[in-house]
C-alpha positions as a Markdown table, in Angstrom:
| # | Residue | x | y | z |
|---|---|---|---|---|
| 1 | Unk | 17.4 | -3.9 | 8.7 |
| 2 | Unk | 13.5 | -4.3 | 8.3 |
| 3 | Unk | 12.9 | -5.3 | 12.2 |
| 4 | Unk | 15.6 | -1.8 | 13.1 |
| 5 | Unk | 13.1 | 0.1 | 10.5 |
| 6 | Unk | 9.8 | -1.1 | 11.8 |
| 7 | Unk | 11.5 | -0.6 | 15.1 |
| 8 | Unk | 11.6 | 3.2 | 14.8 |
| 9 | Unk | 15.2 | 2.8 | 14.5 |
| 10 | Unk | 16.0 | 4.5 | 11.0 |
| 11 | Unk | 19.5 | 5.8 | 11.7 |
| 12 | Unk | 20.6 | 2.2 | 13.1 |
| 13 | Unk | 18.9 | 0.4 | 10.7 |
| 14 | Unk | 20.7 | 2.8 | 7.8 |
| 15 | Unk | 24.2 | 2.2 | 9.0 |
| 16 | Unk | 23.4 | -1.6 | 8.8 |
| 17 | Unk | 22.2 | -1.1 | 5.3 |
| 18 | Unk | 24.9 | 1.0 | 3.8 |
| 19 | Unk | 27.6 | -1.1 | 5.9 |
| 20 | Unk | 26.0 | -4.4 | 4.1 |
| 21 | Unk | 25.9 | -2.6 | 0.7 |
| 22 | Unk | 29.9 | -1.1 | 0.6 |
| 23 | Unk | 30.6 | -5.1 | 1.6 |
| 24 | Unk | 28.3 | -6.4 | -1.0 |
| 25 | Unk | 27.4 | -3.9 | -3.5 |
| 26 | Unk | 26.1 | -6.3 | -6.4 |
| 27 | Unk | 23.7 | -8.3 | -4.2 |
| 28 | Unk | 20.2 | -7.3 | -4.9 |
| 29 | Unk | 18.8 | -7.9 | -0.8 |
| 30 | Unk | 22.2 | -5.4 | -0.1 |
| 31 | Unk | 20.2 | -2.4 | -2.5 |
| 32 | Unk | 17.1 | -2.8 | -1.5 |
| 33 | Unk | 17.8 | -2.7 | 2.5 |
| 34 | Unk | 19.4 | 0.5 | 1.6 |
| 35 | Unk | 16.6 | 1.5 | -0.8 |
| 36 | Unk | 13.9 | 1.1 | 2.0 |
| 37 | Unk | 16.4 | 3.7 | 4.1 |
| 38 | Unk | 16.2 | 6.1 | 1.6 |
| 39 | Unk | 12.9 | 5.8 | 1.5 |
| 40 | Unk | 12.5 | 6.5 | 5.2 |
| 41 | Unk | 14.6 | 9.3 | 4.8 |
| 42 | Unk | 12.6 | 10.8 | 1.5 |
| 43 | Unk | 9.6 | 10.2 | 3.7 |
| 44 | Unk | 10.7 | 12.6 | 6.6 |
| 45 | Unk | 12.1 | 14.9 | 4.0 |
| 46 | Unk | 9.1 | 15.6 | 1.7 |
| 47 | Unk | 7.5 | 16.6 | 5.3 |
| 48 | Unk | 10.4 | 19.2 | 6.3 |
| 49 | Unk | 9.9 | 21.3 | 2.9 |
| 50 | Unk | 13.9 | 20.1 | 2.7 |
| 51 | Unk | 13.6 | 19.8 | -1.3 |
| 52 | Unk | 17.1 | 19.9 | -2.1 |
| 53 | Unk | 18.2 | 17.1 | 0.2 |
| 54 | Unk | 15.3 | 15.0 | -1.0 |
| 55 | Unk | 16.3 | 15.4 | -4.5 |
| 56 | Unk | 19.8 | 14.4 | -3.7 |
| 57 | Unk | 18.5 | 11.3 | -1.6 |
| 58 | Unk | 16.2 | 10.2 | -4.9 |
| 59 | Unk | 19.7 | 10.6 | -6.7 |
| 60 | Unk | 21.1 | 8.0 | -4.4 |
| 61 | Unk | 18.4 | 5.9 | -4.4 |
| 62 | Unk | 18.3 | 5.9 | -8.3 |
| 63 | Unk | 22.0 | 4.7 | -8.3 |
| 64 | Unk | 20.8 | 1.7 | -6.5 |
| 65 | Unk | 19.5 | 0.2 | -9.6 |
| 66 | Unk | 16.4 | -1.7 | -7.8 |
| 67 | Unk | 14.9 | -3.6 | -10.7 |
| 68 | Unk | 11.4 | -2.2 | -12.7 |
| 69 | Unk | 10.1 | -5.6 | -11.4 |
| 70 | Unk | 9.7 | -5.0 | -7.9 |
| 71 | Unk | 6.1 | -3.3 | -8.1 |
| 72 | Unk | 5.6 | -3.2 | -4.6 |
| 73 | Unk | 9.0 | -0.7 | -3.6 |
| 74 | Unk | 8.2 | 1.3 | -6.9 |
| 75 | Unk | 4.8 | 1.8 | -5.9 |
| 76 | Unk | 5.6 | 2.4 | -2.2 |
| 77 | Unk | 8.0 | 5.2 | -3.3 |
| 78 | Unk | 6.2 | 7.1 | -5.7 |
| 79 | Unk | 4.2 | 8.2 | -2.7 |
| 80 | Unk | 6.7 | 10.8 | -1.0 |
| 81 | Unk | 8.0 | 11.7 | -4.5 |
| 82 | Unk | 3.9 | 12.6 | -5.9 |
| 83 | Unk | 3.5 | 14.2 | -2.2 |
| 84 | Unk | 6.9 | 16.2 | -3.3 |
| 85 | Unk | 5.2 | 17.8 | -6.5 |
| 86 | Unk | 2.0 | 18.7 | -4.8 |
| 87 | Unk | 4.2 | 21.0 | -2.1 |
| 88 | Unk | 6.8 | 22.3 | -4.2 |
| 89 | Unk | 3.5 | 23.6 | -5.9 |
| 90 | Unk | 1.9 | 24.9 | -3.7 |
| 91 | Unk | 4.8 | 26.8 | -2.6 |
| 92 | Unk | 5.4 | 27.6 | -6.3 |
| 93 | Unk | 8.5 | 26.2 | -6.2 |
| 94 | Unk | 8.7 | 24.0 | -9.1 |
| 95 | Unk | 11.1 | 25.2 | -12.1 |
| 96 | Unk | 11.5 | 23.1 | -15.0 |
| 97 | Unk | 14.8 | 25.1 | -16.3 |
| 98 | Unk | 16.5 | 24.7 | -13.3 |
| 99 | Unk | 17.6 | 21.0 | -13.2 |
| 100 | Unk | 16.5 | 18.6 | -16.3 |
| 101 | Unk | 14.5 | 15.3 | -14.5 |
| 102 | Unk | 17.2 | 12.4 | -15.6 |
């Protein structure tokens, strides 16, 4: 999944991931292949203004359950989500009434 990623491969290397997580949903190396897709994906999506879909990727990657200790992938991901904020407000987009942060 990483070599497919680094590769320049993201749709391949997703497909791997999610096919390895349906078969093995509790192993932790299964989430976080899939995790590092969504965060390719968030990453192209914070760029395209497409807020929505980014927001329902986050969901997805929330459900994954990656655990508080892995600094690194927590750190790594609040990147797109901080670069998220700073365009929604510039476009004054951001409404706190219209969907509660869970």
């Amino acid at each position: 999944i990483r070599a497919l990623r680094k590769q320049g491969r993201r749709t391949d290397a997703y497909y791997l991931a999610a096919d390895y997580f349906n078969q093995e949903p509790g192993n932790k190396w299964a989430r976080l292949g899939l995790a590092w897709c969504y965060y390719d994906s968030l990453k192209s999506k914070v760029l395209t203004d497409d807020f929505d879909t980014f927001i329902e990727e986050l969901d997805k990657l929330k459900g994954l359950n990656i655990e508080e200790s892995n600094k690194m992938f927590y750190q790594t991901i609040s990147l797109p989500i901080g670069l998220l904020f700073q365009r929604m407000s510039k476009q004054k987009r951001i409404s706190y009434e219209q969907r509660p942060i869970t």
